[in-house]
Steps between C-alpha positions, in 0.01 A plus 500: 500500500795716532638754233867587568797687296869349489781781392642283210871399603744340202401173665142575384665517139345138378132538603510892390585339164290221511212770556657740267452235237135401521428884521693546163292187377153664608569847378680391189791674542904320373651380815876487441678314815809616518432883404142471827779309683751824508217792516332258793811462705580907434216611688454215714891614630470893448248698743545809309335312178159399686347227735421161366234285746396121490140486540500234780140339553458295839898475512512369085660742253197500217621818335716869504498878457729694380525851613742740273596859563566808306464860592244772334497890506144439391396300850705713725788199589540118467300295296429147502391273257325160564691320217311147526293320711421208471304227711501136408160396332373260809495834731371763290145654584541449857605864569854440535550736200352768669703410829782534311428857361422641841842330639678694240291783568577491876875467440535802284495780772804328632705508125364841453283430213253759402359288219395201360468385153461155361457404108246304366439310169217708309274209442542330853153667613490247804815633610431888437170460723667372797743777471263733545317338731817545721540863413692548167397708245545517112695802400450748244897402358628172288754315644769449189799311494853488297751246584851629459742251398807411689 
């Protein structure tokens, strides 16, 4: 069984959201079409925003990974983020996660990326475990958040 990654074109849009969607539905967060739809085809278009891959599973699209940048005085340069991941329920436990982690981990050298961070919900305990099992750790900072209206 073969593990592959797709760069996401705008003809990927449909199954991106289609993916997009059930992730929303399994880590209850509000999916709003039209507002994804925009921020999806953004980064999907712009290079300088980050990398988005279709996780591709003996030639079948079965889920994606978004990779976002920033930059960091901290971390010495660019940063990346893995925004969501997300593997369709049927193929999970099978190591493709992990697969997918050490794809993005490969590709970073080559986008200059000194670090990786990823976010996870505080009581998904599954999901923190397997994290570290691939080699992230907990830091000693909170992540917070404020929206700013436009």
């Amino acid at each position: 069984m073969e593990t592959s990654f797709k760069r996401a074109e705008i003809s990927d849009i449909e199954i991106l959201m289609e993916f997009i969607r059930e992730f929303c539905e399994v880590d209850h967060h509000p999916f709003d079409d039209s507002s994804i739809r925009v921020a999806l085809a953004k980064i999907v278009s712009d290079e300088s925003l980050g990398r988005v891959w279709l996780i591709q599973h003996n030639n079948q699209a079965i889920g994606y990974i978004v990779l976002t940048f920033g930059y960091s005085l901290e971390y010495r340069g660019r940063e990346a983020v893995i925004d969501e991941i997300y593997i369709r329920e049927g193929h999970q436990g099978q190591g493709i996660g992990k697969r997918a982690i050490e794809f993005v981990e490969e590709v970073s050298p080559s986008l200059e990326i000194k670090v990786l961070h990823l976010e996870v919900e505080r009581e998904n305990t599954a999901a923190q475990n397997f994290y570290r099992k691939v080699g992230f750790e907990a830091q000693d900072s909170y992540l917070m958040t404020k929206w700013i209206a436009t």
